[in-house]
C-alpha positions in Angstrom: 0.0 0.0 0.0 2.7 2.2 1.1 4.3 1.5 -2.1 1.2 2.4 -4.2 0.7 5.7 -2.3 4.6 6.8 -2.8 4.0 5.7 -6.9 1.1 7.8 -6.7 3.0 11.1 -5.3 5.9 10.7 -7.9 3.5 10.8 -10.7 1.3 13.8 -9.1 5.0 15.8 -8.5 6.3 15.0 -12.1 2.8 16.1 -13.8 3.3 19.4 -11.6 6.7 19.6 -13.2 5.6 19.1 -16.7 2.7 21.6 -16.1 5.6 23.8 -14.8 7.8 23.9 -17.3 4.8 24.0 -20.6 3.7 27.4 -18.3 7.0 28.5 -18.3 7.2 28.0 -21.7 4.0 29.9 -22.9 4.8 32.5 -20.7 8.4 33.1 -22.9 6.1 33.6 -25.7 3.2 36.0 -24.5 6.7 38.1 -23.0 8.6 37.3 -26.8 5.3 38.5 -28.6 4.4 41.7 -26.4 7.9 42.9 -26.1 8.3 42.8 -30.1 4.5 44.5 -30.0 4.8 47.4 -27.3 8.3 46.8 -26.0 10.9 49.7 -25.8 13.4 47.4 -27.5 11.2 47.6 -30.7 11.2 51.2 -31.7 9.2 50.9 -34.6 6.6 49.6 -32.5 3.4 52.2 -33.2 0.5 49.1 -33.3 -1.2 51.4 -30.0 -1.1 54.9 -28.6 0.5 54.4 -25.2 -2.9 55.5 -23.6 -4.6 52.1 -25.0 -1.3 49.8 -24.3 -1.7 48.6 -20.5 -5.3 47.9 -21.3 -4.7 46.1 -24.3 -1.6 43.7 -23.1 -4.2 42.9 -20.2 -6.5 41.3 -22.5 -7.2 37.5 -22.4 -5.4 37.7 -25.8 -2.3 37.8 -24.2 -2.4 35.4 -21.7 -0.2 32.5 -21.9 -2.9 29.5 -21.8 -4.7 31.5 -24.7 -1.6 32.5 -26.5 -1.1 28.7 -26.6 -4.4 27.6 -27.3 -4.7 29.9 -30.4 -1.3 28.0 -31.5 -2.9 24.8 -31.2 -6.0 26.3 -33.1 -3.9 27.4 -35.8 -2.5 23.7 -36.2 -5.7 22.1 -36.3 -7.4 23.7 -38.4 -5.7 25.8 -40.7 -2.4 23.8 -41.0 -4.6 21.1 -42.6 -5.7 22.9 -45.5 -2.2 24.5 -46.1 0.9 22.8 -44.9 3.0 25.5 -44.8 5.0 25.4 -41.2 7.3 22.4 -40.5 4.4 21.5 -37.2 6.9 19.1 -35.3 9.7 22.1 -34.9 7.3 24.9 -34.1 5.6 22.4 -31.5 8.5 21.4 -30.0 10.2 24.8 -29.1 7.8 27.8 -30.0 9.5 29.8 -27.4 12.3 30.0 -30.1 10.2 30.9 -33.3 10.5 34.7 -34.1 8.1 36.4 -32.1 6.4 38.1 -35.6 5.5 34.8 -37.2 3.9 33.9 -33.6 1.8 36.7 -34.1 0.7 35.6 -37.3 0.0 31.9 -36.6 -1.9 33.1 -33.1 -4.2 35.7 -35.0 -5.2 32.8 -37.6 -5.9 31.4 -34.9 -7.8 33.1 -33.1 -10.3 33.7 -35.8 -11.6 30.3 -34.8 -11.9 31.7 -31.1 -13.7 33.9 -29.5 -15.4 37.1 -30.8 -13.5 38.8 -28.7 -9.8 37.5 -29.8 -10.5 38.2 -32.4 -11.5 41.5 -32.5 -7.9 41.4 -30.8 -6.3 39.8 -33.8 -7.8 42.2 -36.3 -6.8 45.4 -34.0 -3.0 43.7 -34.3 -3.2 43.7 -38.0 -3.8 47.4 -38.4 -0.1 47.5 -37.7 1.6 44.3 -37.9 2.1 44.2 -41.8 4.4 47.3 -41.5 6.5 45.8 -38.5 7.2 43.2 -41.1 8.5 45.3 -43.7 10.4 47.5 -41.1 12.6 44.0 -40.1 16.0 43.7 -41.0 15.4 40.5 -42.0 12.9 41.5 -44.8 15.6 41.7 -48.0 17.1 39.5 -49.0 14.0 37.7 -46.9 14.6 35.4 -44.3 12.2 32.5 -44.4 10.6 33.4 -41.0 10.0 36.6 -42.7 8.0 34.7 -45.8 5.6 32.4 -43.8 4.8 35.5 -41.6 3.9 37.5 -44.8 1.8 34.5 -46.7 -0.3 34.2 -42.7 -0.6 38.1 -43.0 -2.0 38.1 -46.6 -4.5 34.9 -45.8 -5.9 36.1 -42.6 -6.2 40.1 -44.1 -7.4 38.9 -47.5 -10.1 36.4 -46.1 -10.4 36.5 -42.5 -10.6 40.3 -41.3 -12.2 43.9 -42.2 -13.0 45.1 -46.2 -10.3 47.7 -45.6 -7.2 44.4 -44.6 -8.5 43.1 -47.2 -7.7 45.7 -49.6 -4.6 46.1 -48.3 -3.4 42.7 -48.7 -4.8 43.1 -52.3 -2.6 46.1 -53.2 0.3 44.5 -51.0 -0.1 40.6 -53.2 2.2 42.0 -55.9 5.0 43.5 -53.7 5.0 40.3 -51.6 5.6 38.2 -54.4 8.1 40.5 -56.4 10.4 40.0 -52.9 10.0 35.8 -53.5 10.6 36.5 -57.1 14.0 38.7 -56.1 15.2 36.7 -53.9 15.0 33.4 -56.1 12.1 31.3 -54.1 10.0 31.0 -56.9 12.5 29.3 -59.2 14.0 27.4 -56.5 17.3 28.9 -56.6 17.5 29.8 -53.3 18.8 26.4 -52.0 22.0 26.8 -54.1 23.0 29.4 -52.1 23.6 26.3 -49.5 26.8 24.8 -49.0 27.1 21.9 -51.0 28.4 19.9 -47.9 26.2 20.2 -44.6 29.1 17.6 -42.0 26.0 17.0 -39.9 23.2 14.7 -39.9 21.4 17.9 -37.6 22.1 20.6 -40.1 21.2 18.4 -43.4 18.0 18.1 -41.7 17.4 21.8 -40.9 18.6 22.5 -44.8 15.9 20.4 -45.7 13.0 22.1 -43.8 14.0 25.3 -44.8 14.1 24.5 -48.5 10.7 22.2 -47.9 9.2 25.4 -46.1 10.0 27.9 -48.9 8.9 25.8 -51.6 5.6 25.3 -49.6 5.3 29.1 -48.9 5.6 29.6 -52.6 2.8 27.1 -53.6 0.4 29.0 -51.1 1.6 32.2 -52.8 0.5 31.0 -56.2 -2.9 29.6 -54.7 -3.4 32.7 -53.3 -2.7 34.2 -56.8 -5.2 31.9 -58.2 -7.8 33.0 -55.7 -7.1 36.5 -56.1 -7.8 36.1 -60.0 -10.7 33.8 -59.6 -12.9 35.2 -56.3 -12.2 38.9 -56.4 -11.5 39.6 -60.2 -7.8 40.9 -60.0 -5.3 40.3 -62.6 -2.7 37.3 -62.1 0.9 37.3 -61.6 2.3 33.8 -61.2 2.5 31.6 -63.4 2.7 28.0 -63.4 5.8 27.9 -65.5 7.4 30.2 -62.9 7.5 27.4 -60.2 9.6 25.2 -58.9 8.7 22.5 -56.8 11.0 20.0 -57.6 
């Protein structure tokens, strides 16, 4: 019996740990995202007039436990339709994914929340676009910076307000002039890669990153196709243009 009861307390303690450390996890993330949002280190940061700021970071949006269960939204139910994030890395460490492209996978998410989150979400976007194009990382584009921009155009173009969606109508061209600059379309961005990766770890990372881009560049061109096809624009991909292989 003894033995039973001390079995029992070693399991209770170690599920205590585990619920611990995920906390302490989540909570890296909601202090990575609002210190890249409102945070004096970020001085392009203009998304809220001061006034509005310690109201706003108080909102359930920013909680850890939401912050995390928009990230699981996002992966069931949007990542199944469009593939585009490598799910076992961002799962396993999303207190190390770029605090932008959090922002972007949490605000698709949170379209399948509450009203309230997002009416959050769509507040963020207001901004968040031109935090992206103020990065350093935006030319030559870093792959973070390309799956953040294609979860900005999907939730803007069909998830928020008439006036997002206009902007990520007259924004579709410059987005994919930057893949087109950068080589991502034709798939000449992996050459840039050394020819010999000397680890098993880095060959593997090469790969996601080149599987990532070429996905990102797909959901590009099927955005393309819907931007032709539902809302009467012009095209500007075309097939020939793409690499996948």
């Amino acid at each position: 019996m003894d033995l039973l009861v001390a079995a029992a307390s070693e399991n209770v303690v170690e599920e205590c740990d585990q619920n611990k450390h995920q906390y302490d996890i989540w909570e890296q993330v909601k202090n990575n995202v609002v210190d890249v949002l409102f945070g004096v280190s970020n001085k392009n940061s203009n998304i809220l007039p001061n006034s509005k700021l310690k109201d706003f970071v108080d909102l359930d949006f920013f909680r850890p436990s939401t912050i995390e269960r928009l990230f699981q939204l996002y992966f069931r139910i949007f990542h199944d339709h469009f593939p585009i994030l490598h799910k076992p890395t961002f799962s396993k460490n999303p207190e190390t994914i770029p605090p932008l492209l959090v922002v972007s996978i949490i605000t698709l998410g949170a379209f399948h929340d509450s009203v309230e989150n997002y009416k959050t979400a769509v507040e963020l976007h207001e901004n968040f676009r031109w935090m992206v194009f103020s990065s350093l990382d935006l030319i030559p584009p870093k792959l973070w910076v390309i799956q953040t921009l294609a979860l900005i155009q999907a939730f803007e173009k069909m998830a928020s307000t008439r006036r997002q969606h206009e902007l990520s109508a007259t924004f579709h061209s410059a987005v994919i002039t930057l893949l087109r600059r950068d080589g991502s379309c034709a798939n000449m961005r992996a050459d840039k890669e050394p020819a010999e990766l000397n680890t098993l770890q880095r060959q593997w990372d090469s790969w996601i990153e080149k599987e990532s881009i070429k996905r990102c560049v797909f959901f590009f061109f099927m955005m393309d196709v819907q931007h032709a096809v539902l809302f009467g624009h012009t095209s500007i991909m075309t097939i020939n243009e793409i690499r996948l292989d």
